[in-house]
Residue frames as a rotation matrix with the C-alpha (Angstrom) as fourth column:
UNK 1
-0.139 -0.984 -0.112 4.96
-0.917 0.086 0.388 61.36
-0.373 0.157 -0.915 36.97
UNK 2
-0.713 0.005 0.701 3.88
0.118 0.987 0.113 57.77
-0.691 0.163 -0.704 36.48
UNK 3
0.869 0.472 0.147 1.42
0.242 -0.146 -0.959 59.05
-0.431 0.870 -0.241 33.62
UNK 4
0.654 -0.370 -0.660 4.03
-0.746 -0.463 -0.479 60.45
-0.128 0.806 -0.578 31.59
UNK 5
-0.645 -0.764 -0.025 6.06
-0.674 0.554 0.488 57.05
-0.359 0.332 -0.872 32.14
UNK 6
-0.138 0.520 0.843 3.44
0.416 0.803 -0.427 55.29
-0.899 0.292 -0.328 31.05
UNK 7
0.760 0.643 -0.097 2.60
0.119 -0.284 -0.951 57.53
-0.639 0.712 -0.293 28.15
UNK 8
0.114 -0.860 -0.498 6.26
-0.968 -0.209 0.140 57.21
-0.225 0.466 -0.856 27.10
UNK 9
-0.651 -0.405 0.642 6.34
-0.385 0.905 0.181 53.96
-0.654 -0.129 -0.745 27.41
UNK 10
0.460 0.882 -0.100 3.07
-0.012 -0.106 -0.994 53.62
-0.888 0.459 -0.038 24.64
UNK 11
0.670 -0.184 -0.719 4.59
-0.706 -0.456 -0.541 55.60
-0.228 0.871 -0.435 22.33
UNK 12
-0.143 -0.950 -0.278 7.94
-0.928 0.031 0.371 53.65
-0.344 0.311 -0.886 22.27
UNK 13
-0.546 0.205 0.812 6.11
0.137 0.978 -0.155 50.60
-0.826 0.027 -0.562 21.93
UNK 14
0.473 0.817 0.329 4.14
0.339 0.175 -0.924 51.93
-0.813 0.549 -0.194 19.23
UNK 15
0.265 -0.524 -0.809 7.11
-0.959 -0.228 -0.167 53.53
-0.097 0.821 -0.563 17.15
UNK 16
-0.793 -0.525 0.309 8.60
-0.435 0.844 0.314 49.77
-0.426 0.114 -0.898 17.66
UNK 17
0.199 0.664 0.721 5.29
0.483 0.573 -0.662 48.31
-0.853 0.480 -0.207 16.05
UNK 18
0.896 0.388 -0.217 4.56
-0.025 -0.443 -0.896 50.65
-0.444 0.808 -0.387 13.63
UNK 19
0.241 -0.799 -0.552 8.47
-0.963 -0.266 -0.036 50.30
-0.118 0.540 -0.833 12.36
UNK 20
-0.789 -0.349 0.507 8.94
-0.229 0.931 0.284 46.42
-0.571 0.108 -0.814 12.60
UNK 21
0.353 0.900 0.255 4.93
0.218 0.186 -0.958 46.24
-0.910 0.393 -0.131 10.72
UNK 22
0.732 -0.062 -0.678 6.54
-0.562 -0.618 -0.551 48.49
-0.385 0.784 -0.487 7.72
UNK 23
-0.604 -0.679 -0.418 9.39
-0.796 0.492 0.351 45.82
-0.033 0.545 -0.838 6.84
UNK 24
0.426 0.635 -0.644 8.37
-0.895 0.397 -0.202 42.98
0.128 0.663 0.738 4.61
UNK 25
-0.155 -0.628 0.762 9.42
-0.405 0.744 0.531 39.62
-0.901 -0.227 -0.370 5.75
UNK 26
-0.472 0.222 -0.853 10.25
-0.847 -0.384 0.369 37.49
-0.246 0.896 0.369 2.82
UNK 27
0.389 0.882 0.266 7.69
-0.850 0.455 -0.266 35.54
-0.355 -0.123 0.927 1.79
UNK 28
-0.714 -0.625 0.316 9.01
-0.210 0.621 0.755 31.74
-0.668 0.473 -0.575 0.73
UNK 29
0.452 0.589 -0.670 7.78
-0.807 -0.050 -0.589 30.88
-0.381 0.807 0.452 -2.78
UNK 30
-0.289 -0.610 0.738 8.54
0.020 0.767 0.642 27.85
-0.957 0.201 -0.209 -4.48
UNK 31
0.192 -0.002 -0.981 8.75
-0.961 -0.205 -0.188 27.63
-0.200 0.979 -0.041 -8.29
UNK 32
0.442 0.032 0.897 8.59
0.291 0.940 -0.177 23.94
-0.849 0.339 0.406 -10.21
UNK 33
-0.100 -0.754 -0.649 11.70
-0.809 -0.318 0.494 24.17
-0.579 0.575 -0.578 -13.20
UNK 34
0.612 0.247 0.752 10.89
0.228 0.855 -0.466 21.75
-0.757 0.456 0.467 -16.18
UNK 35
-0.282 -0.767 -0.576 14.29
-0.784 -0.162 0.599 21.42
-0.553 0.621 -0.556 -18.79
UNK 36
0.694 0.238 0.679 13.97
0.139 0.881 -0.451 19.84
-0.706 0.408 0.579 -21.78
UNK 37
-0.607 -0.779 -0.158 17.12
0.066 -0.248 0.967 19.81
-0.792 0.576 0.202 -25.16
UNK 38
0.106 0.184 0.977 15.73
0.715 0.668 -0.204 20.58
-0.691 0.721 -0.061 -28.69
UNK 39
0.866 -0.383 0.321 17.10
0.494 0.556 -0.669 21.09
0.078 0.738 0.671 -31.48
UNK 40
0.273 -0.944 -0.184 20.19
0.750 0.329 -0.575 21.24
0.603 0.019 0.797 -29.96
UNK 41
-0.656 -0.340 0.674 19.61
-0.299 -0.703 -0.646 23.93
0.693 -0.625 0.359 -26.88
UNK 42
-0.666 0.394 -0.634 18.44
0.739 0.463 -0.489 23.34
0.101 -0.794 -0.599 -23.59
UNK 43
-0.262 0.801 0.539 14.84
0.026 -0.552 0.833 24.89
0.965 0.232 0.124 -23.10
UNK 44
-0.946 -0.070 -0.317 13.74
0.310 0.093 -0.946 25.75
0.096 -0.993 -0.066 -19.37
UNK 45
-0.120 0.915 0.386 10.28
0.017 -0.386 0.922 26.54
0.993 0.117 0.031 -18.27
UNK 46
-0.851 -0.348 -0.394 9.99
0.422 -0.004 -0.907 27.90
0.314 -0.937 0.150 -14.87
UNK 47
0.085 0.996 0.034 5.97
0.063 -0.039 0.997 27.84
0.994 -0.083 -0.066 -13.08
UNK 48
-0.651 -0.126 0.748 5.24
-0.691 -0.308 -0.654 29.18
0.313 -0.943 0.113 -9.65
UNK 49
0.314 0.946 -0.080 3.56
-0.641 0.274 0.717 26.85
0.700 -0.174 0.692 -7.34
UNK 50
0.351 0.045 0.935 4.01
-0.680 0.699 0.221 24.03
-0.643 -0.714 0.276 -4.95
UNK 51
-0.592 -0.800 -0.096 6.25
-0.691 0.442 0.572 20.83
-0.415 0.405 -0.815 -5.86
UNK 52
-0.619 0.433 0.655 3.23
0.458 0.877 -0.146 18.71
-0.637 0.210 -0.742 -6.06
UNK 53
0.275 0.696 -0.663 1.14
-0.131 -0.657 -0.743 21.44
-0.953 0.291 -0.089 -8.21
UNK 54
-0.484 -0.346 0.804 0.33
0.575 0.567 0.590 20.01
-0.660 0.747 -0.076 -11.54
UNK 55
-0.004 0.018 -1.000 0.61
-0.571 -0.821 -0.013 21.59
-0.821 0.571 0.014 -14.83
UNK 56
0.807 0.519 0.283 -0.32
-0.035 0.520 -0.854 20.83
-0.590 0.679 0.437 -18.14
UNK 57
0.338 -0.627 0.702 1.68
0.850 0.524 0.059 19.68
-0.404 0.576 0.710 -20.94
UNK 58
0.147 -0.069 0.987 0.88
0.448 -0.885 -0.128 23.13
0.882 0.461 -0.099 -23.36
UNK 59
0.984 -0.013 -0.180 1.60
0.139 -0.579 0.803 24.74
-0.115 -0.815 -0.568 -19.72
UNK 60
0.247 -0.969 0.026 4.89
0.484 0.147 0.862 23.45
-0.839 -0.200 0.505 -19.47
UNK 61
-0.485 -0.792 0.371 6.11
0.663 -0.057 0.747 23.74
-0.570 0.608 0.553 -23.52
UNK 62
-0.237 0.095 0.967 4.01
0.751 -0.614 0.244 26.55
0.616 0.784 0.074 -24.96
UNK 63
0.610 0.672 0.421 3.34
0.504 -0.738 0.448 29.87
0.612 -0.061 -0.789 -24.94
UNK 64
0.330 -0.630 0.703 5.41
-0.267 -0.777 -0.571 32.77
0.905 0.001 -0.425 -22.67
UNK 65
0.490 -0.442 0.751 8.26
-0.860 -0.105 0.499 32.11
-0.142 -0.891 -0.432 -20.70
UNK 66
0.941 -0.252 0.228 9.79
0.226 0.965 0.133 29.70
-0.253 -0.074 0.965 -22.07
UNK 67
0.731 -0.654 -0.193 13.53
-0.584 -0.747 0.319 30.19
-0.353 -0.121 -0.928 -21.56
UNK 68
0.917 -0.341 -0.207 16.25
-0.069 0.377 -0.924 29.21
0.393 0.861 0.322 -24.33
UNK 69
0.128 -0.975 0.184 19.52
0.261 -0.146 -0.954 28.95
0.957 0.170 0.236 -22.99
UNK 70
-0.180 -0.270 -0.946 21.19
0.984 -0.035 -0.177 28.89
0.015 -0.962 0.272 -19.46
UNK 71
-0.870 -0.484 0.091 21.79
0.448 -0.854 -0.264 32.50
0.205 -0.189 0.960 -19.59
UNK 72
-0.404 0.889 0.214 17.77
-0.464 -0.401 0.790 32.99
0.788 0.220 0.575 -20.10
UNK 73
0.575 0.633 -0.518 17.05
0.431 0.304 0.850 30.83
0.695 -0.712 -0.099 -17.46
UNK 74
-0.390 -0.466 -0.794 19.77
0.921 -0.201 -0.334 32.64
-0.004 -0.861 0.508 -14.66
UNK 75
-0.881 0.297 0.369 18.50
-0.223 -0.948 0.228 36.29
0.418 0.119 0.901 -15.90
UNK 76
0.169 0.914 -0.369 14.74
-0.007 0.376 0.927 34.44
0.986 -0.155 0.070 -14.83
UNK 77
0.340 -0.140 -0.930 16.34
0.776 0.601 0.193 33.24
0.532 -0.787 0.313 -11.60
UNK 78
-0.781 -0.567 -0.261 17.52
0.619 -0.649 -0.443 36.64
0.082 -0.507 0.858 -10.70
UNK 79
-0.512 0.698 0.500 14.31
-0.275 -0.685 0.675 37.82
0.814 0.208 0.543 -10.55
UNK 80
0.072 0.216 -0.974 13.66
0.506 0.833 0.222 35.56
0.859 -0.509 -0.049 -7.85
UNK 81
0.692 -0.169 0.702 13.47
-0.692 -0.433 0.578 36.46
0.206 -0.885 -0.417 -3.89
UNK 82
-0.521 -0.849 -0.092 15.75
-0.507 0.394 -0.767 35.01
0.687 -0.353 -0.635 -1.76
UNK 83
-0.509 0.607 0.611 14.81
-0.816 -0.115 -0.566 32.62
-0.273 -0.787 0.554 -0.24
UNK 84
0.527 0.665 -0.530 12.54
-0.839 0.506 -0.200 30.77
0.135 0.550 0.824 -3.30
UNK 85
0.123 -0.044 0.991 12.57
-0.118 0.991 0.059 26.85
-0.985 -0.124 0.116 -3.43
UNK 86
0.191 0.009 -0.982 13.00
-0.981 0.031 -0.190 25.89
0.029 0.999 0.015 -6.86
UNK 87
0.257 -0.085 0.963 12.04
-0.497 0.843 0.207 22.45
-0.829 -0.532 0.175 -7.57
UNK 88
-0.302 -0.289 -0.909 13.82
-0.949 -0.001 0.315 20.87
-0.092 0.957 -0.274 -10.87
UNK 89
0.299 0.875 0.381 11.56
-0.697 0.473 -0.539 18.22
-0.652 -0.104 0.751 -12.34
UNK 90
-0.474 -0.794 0.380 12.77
-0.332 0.562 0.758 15.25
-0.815 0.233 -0.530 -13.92
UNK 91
-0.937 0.282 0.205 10.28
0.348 0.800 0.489 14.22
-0.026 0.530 -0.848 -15.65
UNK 92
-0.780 0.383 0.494 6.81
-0.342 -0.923 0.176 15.40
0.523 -0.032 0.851 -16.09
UNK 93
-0.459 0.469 0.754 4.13
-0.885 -0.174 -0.431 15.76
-0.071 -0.866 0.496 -13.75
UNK 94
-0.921 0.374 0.105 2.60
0.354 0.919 -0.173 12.00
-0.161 -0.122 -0.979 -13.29
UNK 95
-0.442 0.489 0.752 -0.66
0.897 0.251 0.364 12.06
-0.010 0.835 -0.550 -15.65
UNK 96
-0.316 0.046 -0.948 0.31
-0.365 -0.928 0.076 14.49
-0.876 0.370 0.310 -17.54
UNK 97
0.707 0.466 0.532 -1.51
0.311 0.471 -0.825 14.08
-0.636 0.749 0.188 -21.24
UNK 98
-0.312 -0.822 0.476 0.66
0.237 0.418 0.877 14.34
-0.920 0.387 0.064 -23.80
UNK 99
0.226 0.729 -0.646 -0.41
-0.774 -0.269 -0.574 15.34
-0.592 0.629 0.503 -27.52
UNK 100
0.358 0.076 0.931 -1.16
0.358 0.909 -0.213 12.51
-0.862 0.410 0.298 -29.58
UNK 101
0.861 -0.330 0.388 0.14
0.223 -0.441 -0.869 14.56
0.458 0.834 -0.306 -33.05
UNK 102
0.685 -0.681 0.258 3.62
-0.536 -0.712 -0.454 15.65
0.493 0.173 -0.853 -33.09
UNK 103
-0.091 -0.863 -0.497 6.90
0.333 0.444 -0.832 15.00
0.939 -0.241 0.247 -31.48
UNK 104
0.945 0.327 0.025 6.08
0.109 -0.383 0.917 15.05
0.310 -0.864 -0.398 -27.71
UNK 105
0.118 -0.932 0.342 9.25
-0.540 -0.349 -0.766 16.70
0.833 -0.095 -0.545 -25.87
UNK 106
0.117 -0.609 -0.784 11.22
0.383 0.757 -0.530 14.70
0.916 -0.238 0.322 -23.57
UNK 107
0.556 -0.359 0.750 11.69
-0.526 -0.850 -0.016 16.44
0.643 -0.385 -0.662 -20.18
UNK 108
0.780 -0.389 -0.490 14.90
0.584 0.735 0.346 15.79
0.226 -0.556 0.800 -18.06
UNK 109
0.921 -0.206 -0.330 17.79
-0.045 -0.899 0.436 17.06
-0.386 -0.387 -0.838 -16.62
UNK 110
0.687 -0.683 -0.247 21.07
-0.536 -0.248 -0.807 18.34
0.490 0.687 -0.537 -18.67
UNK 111
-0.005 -0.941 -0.339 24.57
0.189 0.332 -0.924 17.08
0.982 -0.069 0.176 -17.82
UNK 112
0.528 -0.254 -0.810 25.75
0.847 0.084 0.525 17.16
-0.066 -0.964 0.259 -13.99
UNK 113
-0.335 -0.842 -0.422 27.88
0.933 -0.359 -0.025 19.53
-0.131 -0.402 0.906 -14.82
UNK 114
-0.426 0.640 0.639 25.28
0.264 -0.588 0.765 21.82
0.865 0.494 0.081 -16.29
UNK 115
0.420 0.705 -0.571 23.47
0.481 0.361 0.799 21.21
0.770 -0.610 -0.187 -13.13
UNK 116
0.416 -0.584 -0.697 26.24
0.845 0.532 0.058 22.10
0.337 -0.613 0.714 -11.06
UNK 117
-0.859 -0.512 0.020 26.98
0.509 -0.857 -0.084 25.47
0.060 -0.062 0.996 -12.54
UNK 118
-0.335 0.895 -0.296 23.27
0.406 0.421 0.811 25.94
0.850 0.151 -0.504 -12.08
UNK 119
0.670 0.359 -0.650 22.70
0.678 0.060 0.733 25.24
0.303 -0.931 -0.203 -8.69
UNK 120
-0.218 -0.886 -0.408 26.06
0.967 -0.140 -0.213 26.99
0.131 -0.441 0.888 -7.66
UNK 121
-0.729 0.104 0.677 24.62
0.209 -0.908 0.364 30.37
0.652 0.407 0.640 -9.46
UNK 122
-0.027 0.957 0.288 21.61
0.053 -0.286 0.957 29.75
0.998 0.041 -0.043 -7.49
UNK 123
0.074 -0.434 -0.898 23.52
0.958 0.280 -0.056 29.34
0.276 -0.856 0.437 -4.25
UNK 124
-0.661 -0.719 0.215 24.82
0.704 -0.693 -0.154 32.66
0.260 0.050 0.964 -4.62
UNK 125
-0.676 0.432 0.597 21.55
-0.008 -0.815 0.580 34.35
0.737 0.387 0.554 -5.11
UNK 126
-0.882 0.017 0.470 20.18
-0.462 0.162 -0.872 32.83
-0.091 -0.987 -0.136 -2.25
UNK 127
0.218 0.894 -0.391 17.72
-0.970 0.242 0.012 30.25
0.105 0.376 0.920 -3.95
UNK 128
-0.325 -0.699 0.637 17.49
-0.613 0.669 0.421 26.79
-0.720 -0.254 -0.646 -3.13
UNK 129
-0.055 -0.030 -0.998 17.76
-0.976 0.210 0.048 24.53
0.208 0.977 -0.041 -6.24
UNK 130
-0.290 -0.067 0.955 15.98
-0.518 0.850 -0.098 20.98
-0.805 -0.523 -0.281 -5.17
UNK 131
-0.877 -0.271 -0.396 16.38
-0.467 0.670 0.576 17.95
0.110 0.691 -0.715 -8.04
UNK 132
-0.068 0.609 0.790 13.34
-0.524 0.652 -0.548 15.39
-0.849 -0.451 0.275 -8.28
């Protein structure tokens, strides 16, 4: 009798492992958001990593993923877990180089109220949306 409560008592402990092992807690990710305006739309570039994790200039403004328009950057942001950090970068990354040719781009953040409907969207989705 006290074998078979013990050998019940195994199992039920091992369906409870083997069923709490099979869900995915979610993992927190943070994500560094760099916004810059030109010629006359707001440009977003959004780079997984840590807030202090530095990226290059041609990181930031070239090449894929760069998103044109709010709407391109909230369709991005729904791709997100819940959960994600999302740090928005005033400025870029503290020596960062810079190309000596051309019109270097300006990064900063849009209007408050831009900002506002922003963050709010990202409230919703469960993402927090931290200024710097």
């Amino acid at each position: 009798m006290l074998l078979k409560k013990w050998i019940v008592t195994v199992l039920g402990i091992l369906v409870i492992v083997s069923i709490g092992h099979g869900r995915s807690s979610p993992s927190l990710s943070s994500y560094n958001l760099y916004s810059w305006k030109e010629n006359g739309h707001w440009h977003y570039k959004l780079l997984e990593g840590p807030r202090d994790q530095a990226a290059t200039y041609e990181e930031i403004t070239s090449g894929a993923g760069i998103l044109v328009g709010t709407s391109k950057l909230e369709s991005q942001l729904k791709r997100l877990p819940k959960g994600t950090v999302v740090f928005w970068q005033s400025d870029a990354p503290a020596g960062i180089s810079r190309p000596a040719t051309g019109k270097a781009k300006s990064f900063k953040h849009p209007s408050r109220k831009r900002i506002q409907g922003i963050k709010t969207f990202c409230d919703k989705l469960g993402i927090t949306l931290s200024l710097t």
